[in-house]
KOLKE-454831 format. One record per residue (C-alpha): x, y, z. Coordinates in nm, 2 decimals, decimal comma, always signed. Example, Ala and Ser with C-alpha at 12.3 -4.5 7.8 and 13.67 -1.06 7.14 Angstrom:
BEGIN
        u        v        w
    +1,23    -0,45    +0,78
    +1,37    -0,11    +0,71
***
This chain:
BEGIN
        u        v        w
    +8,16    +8,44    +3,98
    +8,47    +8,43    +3,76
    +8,70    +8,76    +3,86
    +8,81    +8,74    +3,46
    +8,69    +9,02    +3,22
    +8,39    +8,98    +3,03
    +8,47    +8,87    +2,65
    +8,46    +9,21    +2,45
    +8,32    +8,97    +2,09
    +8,19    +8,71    +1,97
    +8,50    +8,55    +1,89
    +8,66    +8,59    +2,21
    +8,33    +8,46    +2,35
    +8,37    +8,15    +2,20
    +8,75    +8,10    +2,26
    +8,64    +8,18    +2,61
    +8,39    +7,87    +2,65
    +8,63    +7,62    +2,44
    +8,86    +7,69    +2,78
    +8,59    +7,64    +3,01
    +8,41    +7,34    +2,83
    +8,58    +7,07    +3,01
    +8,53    +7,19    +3,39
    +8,21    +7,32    +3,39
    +7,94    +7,17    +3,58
    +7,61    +6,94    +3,43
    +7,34    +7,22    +3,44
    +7,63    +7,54    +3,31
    +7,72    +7,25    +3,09
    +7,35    +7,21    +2,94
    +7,33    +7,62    +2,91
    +7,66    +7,61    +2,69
    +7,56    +7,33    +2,45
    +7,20    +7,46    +2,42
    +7,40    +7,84    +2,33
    +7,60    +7,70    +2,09
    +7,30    +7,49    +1,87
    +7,07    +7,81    +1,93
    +7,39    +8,13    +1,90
    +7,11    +8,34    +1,74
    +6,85    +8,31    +2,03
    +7,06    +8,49    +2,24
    +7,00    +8,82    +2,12
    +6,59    +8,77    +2,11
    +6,52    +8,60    +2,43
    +6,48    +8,62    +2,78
    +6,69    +8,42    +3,02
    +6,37    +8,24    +3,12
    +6,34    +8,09    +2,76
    +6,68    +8,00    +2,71
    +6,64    +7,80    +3,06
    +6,34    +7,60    +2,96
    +6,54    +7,52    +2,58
    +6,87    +7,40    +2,79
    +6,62    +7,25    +3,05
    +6,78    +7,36    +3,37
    +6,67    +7,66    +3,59
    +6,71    +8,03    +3,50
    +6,94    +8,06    +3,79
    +7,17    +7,84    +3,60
    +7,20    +8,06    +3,32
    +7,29    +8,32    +3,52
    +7,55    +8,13    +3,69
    +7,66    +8,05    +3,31
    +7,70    +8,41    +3,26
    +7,89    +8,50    +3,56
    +8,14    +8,22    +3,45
    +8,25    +8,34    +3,15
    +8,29    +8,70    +3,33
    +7,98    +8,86    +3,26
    +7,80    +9,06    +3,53
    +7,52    +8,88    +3,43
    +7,28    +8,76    +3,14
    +7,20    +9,12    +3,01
    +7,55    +9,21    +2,94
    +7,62    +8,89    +2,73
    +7,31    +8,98    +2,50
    +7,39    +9,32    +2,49
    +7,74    +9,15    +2,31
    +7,51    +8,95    +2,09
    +7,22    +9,17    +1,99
    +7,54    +9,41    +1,90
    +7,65    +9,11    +1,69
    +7,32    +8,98    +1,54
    +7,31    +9,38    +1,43
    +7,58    +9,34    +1,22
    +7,48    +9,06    +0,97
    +7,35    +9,23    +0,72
    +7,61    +9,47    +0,47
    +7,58    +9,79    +0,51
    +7,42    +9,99    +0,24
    +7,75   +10,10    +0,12
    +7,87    +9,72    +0,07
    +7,48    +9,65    -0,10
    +7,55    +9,93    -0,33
    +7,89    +9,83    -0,46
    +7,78    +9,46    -0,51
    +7,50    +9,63    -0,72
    +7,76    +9,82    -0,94
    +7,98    +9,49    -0,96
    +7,71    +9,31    -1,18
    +7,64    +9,62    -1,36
    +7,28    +9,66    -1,22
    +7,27    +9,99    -1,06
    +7,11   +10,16    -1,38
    +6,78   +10,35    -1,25
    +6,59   +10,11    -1,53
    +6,77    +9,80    -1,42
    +6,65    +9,86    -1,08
    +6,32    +9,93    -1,11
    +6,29    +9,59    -1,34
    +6,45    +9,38    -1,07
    +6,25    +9,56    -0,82
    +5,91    +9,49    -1,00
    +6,01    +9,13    -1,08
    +6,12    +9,08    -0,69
    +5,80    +9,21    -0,60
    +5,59    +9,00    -0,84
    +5,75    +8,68    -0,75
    +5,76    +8,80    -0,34
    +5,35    +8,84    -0,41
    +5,34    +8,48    -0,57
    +5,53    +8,33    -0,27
    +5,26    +8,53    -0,04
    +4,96    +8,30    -0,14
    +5,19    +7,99    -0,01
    +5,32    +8,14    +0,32
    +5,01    +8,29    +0,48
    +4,82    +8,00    +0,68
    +4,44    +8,16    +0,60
    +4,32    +7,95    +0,91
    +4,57    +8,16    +1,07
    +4,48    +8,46    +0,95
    +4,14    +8,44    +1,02
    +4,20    +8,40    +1,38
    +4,44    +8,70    +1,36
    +4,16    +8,90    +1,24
    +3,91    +8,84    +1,49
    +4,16    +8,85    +1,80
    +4,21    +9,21    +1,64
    +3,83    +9,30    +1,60
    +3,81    +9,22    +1,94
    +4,07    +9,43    +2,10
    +4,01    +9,72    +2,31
    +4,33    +9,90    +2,14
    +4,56    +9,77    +1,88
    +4,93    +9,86    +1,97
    +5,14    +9,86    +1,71
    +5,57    +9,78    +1,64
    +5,80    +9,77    +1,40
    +6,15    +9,89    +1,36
    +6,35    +9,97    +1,08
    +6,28    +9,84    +0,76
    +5,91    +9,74    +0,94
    +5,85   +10,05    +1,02
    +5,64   +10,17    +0,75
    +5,45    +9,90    +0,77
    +5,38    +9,94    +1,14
    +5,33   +10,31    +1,01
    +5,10   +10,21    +0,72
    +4,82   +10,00    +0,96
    +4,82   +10,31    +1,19
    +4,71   +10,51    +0,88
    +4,43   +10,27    +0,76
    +4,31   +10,16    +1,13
    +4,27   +10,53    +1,22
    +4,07   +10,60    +0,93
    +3,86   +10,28    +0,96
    +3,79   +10,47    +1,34
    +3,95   +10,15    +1,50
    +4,16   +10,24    +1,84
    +4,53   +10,21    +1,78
    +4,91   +10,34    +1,92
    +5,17   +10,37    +1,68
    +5,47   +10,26    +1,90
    +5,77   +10,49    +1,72
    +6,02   +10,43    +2,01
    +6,11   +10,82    +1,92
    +6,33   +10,92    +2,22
    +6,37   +10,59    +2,39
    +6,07   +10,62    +2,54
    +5,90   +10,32    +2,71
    +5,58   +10,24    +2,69
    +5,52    +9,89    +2,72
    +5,34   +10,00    +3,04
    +4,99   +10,11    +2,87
    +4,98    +9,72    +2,76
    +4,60    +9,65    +2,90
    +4,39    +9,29    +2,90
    +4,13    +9,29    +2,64
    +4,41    +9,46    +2,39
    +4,64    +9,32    +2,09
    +4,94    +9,36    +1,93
    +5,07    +9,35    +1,59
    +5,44    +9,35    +1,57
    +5,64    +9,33    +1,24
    +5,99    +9,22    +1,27
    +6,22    +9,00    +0,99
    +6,54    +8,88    +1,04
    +6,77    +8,96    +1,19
    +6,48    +9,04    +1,42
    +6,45    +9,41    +1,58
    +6,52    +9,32    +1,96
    +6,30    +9,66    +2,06
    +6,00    +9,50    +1,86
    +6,10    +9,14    +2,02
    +6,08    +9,30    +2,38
    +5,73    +9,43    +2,26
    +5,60    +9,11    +2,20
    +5,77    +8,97    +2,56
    +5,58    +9,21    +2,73
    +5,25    +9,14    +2,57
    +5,29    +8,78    +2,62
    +5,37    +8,82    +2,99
    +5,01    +9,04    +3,03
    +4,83    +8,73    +2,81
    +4,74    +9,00    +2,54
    +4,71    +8,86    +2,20
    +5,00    +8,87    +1,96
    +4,96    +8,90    +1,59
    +5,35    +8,81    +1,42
    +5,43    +8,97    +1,06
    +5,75    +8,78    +0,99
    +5,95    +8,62    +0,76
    +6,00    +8,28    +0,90
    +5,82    +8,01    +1,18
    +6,22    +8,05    +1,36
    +6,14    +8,37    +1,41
    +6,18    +8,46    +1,81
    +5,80    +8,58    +1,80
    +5,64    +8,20    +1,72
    +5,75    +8,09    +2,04
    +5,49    +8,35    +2,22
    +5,19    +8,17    +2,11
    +5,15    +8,44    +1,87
    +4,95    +8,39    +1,50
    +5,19    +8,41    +1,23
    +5,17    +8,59    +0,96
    +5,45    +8,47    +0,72
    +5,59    +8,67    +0,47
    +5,92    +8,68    +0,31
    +6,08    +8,97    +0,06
    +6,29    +8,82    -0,27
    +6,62    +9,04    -0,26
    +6,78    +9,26    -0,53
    +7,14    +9,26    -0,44
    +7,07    +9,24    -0,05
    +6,84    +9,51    -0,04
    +6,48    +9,39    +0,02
    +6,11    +9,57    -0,02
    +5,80    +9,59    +0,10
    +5,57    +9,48    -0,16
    +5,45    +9,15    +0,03
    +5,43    +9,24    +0,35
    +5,26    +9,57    +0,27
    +4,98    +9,39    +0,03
    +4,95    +9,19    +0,37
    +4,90    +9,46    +0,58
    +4,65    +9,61    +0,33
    +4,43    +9,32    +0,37
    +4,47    +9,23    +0,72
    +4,35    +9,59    +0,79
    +4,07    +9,64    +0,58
    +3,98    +9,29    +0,72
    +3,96    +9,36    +1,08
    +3,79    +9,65    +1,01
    +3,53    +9,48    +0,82
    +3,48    +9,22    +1,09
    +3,44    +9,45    +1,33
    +3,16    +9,64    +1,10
    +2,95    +9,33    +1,10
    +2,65    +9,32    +1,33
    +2,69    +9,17    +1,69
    +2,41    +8,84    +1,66
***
């Protein structure tokens, strides 16, 4: 283990492995050229999937870790997911770019708004597999409870299918991660999850779908692209994607698919047993 401080950014990260690059062994080797194709994987994955895309062992990747001065794997994604956080503007910087091209006018908005949601609802047609969906809707009929996640901007949409579930009488936990509680625990066989995340992806609602996976519950992925970390989990994927108006994005898809995929399941699971 190296006895050098951990790299306190990305940057210095970086600058970090450039010195290393040359001496390090095949398999730490493998784990640093895999990082640097995949940097955004990082903050989404487990060590055990970042071993099986740089092909060597998860031991390996912790060796990796240790080299650049980490304590181990979790304290370099902690440096990442801090990162990944960050892409986005603020909505102090969205604002001001609003203001630059004059579009900040309460009518201005709301025709951008309706425009971006018209053309987002278009583009929803084309990104939803329906073979997909189909199966998503009977793997939810058939669950014994219907956890749901989403953080952030996803929340009210995880919010939203708690609403119309409970009122359809349909079993379901709206997972608010209010005071850091875990509860990945009450994860049983024979349940499902639906977990709304978009880029760049909500690492609490990423850990969600990890732990589901690992109890071989199925996963139903509202997201805005096939990269995103929640394809690899064998989940079906729901693609949606929001058009912007000056970086700020809303819900109008992926809300219209919510509606649907709701009043779907609960209609499926309404129909007599033959």
């Amino acid at each position: 283990m190296s006895n050098r401080a951990a790299p306190q950014s990305i940057d210095e990260y970086y600058n970090r492995l450039a010195e290393m690059e040359g001496r390090l062994p095949k398999r730490l080797k493998q784990c640093a050229d895999y990082l640097k194709d995949n940097p955004d994987q990082i903050a989404v994955s487990t060590v055990a999937e970042l071993a099986v895309g740089a092909g060597v062992q998860p031991s390996a990747f912790m060796r990796f870790c240790q080299e650049l001065g980490f304590s181990g794997f979790s304290e370099m994604q902690k440096l990442f997911r801090y990162e990944y956080a960050q892409k986005r503007p603020d909505y102090k910087t969205r604002l001001a770019k609003l203001r630059e091209r004059g579009g900040d006018s309460p009518s201005a908005l709301l025709a951008e708004f309706v425009e971006a949601g018209r053309t987002s609802l278009e583009n929803l047609m084309h990104s939803v597999n329906s073979e997909v969906l189909d199966r998503a809707v009977v793997a939810l009929a058939g669950a014994e409870t219907i956890h749901l996640v989403g953080f952030g901007r996803a929340f009210p949409v995880a919010a939203y299918l708690a609403h119309a579930l409970e009122r359809m009488g349909i079993r379901s936990i709206l997972h608010s991660g209010v005071g850091k509680l875990e509860s990945q625990h009450i994860l049983n066989p024979g349940d499902a999850l639906i977990a709304t995340t978009f880029a760049p992806y909500s690492a609490e609602t990423v850990d969600w779908a990890n732990a589901a996976h690992a109890r071989g519950i199925e996963i139903v992925a509202v997201t805005d692209e096939k990269a995103s970390p929640l394809a690899r989990l064998n989940a079906h994927v729901l693609e949606v994607s929001e058009i912007d108006v000056g970086a700020f994005r809303s819900l109008s898809a992926t809300l219209s698919l919510a509606i649907a995929l709701a009043i779907a399941v609960g209609a499926q699971r309404s129909r007599p047993h033959k």
